[in-house]
C-alpha positions as CSV (number, residue, x, y, z in Angstrom):
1,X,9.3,3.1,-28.9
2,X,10.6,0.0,-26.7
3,X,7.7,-2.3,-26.0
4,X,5.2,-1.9,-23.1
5,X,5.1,-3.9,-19.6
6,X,1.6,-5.3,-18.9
7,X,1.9,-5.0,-15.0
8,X,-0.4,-5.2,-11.4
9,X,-0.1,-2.1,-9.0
10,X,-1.8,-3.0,-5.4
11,X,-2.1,0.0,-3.7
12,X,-3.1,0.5,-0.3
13,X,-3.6,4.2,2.5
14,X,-3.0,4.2,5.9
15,X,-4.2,7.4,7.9
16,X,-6.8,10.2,7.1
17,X,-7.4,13.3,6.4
18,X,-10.5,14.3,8.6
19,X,-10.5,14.4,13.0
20,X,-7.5,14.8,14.9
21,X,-6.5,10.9,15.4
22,X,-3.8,11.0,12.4
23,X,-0.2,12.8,12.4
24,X,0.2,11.4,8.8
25,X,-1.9,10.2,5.3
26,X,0.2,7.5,3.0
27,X,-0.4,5.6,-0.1
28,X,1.6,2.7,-0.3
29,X,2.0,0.3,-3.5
30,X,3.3,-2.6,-4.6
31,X,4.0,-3.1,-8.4
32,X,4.6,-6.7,-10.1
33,X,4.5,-7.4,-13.9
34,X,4.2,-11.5,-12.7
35,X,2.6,-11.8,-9.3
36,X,1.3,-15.3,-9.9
37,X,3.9,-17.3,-7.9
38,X,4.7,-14.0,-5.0
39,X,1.1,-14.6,-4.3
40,X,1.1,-18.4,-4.3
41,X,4.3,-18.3,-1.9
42,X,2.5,-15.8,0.1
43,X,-1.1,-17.8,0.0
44,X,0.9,-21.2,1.9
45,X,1.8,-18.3,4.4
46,X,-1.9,-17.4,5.1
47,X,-2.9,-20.8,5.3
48,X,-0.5,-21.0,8.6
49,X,-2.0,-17.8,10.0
50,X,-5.3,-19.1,9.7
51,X,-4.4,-22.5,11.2
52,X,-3.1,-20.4,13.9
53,X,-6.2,-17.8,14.7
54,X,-9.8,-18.4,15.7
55,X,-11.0,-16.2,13.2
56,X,-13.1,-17.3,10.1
57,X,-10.6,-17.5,7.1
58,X,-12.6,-15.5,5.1
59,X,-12.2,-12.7,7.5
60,X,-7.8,-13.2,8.2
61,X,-5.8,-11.0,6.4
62,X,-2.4,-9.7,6.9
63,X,-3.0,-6.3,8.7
64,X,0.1,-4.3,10.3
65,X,-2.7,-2.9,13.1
66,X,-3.4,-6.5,13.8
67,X,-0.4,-7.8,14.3
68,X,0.6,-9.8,17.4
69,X,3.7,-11.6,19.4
70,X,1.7,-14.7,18.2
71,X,1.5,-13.8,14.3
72,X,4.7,-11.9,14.1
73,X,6.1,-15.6,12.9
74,X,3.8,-15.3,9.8
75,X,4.2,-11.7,9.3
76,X,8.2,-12.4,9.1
77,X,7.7,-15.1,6.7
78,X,5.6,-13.0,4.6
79,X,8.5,-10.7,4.0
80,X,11.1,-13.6,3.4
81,X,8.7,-14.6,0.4
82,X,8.7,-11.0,-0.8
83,X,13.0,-11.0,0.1
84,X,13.2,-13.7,-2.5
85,X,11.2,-12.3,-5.1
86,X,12.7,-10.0,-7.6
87,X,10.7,-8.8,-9.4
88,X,8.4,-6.6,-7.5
89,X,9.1,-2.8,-6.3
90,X,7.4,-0.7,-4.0
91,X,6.6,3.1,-3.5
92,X,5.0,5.3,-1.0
93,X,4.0,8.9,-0.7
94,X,3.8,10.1,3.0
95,X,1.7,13.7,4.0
96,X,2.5,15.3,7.4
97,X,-1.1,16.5,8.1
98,X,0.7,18.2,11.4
99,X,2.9,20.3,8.6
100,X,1.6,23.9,9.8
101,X,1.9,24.7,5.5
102,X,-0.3,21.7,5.1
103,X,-3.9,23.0,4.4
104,X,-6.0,20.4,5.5
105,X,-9.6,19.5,3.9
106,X,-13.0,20.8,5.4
107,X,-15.4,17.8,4.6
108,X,-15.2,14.3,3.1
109,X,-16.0,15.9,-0.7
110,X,-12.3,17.2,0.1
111,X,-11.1,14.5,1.5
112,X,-12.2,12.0,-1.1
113,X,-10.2,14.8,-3.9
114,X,-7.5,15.1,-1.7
115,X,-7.2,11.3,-2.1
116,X,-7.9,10.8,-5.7
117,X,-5.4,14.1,-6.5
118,X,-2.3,12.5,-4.2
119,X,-3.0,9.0,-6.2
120,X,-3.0,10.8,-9.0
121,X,0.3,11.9,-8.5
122,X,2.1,8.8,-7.0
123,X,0.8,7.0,-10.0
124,X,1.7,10.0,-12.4
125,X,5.6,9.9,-10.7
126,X,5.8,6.3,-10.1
127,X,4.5,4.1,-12.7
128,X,6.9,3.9,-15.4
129,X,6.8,5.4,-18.8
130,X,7.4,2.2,-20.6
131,X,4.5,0.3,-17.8
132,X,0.9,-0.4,-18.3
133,X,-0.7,-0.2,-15.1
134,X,-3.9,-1.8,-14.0
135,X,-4.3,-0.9,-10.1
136,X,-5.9,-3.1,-7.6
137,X,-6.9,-0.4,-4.5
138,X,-8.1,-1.1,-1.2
139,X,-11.8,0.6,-0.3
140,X,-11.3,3.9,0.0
141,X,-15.2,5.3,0.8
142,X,-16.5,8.0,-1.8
143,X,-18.9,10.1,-0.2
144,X,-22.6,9.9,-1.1
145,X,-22.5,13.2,-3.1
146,X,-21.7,13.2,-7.3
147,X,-18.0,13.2,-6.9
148,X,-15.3,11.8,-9.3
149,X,-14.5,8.2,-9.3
150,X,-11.3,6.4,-9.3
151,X,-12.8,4.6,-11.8
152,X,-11.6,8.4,-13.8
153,X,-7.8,7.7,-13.1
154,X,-7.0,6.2,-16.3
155,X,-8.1,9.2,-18.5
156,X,-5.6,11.5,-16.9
157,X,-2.8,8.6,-16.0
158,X,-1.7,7.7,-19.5
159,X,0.0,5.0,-17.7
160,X,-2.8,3.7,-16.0
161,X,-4.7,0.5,-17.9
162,X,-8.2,0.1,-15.6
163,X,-8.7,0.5,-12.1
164,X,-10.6,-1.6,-9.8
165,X,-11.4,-1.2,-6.1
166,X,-11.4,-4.5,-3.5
167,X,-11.6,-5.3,-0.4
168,X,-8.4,-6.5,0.7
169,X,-9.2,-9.5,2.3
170,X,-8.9,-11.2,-0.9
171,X,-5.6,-9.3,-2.2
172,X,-2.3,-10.5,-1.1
173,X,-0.3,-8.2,-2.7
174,X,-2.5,-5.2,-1.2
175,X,-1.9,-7.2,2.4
176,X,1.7,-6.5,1.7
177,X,1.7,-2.5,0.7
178,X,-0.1,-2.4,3.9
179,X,2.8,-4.2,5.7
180,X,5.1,-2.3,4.4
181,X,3.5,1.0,4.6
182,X,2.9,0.5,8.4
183,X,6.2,-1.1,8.9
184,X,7.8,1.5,7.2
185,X,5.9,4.2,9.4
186,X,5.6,2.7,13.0
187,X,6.9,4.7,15.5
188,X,5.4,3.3,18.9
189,X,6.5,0.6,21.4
190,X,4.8,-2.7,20.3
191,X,7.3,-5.4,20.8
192,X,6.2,-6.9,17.7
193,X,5.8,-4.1,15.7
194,X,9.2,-2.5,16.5
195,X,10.6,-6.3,15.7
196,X,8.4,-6.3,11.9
197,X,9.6,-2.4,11.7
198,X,13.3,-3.6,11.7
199,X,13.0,-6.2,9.3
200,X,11.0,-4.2,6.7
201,X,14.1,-1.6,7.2
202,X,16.8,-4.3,6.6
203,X,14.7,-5.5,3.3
204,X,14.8,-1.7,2.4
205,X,18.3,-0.9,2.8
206,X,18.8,-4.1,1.1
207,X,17.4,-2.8,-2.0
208,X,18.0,-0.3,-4.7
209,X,15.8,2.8,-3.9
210,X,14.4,2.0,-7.4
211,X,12.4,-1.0,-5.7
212,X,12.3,0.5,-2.4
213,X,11.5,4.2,-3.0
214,X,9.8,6.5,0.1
215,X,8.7,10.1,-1.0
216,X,7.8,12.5,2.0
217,X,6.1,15.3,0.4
218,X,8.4,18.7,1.6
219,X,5.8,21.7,1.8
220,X,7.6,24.9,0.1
């Protein structure tokens, strides 16, 4: 047996499963065995943003929804650091909740193992055999009732090291899958957006699909 990778996984959803406001749910992650000097390259970034924006820094974060004419500069430079990086890959899974063979959950106890059973998956598919994952993921809320945690993962993900949930705030790399999840998905008429949307494209075509790998789940 070749020797095992220590590495991060930031993981990060956009959508959900419950009301009518979403066409789509996504988990989007980012995987790094050395994310030390991405993040430090990335960090310089925020410091700009911040100088920029009236918010409290403890509150700025790189957020696709958020994103403006006046921070798509920072946004852009965000995914030049990630450009020169090579060692970092991303994956996404993406549900069409409009999919007429999609069978959508009743209640948030469904939702929440709807979510736990898709990341599940994604991790199961994704991580690598010869990896050792420990995943950073945004809040996701757990309803109130005595579900599973996420905290279970790693008993049924041999791949999976320890999990921790975080607010992303504070998380760089989980800033970025939600970048490039958005960026990937956008499909409206924001100048910015459809200008971020094009560059995250170029970086994926760019890449191997090994570091730049979308899976839209096909219902038989």
């Amino acid at each position: 047996m070749g020797q095992i990778l220590p590495v991060f996984c930031f993981l990060d959803e956009s959508g959900t499963f419950l009301g009518n406001e979403s066409s789509y749910f996504a988990l989007g992650a980012i995987v790094h065995p050395w994310p030390d000097d991405l993040t430090e390259s990335l960090h310089e970034v925020l410091e700009c943003l911040i100088g920029d924006c009236t918010r409290h820094r403890t509150s700025q974060e790189f957020h696709f929804a958020d994103l403006t004419e006046g921070t798509l500069k920072h946004f852009m430079k965000c995914i030049d650091c990630m450009e020169k990086d090579q060692n970092w890959r991303f994956f996404s899974l993406i549900l069409d909740l409009k999919d007429p063979k999609f069978v959508k959950p009743k209640d948030a106890l469904q939702a929440w193992a709807y979510y736990l059973r898709w990341t599940k998956i994604l991790l199961e598919r994704k991580i690598r055999p010869n990896e050792k994952a420990t995943l950073l993921a945004d809040f996701y809320k757990a309803p109130k009732a005595r579900v599973l945690k996420l905290a279970t993962l790693p008993a049924v993900v041999p791949t999976l090291w320890d999990v921790l949930q975080v607010e992303s705030q504070g998380i760089l790399l989980v800033q970025m899958a939600d970048v490039l999840l958005g960026a990937s998905l956008y499909s409206g008429v924001s100048s910015s957006k459809v200008k971020l949307a094009a560059r995250v494209n170029a970086l994926r075509v760019s890449l191997p699909k090994s570091r730049f790998d979308e899976w839209r789940v096909r219902w038989p």
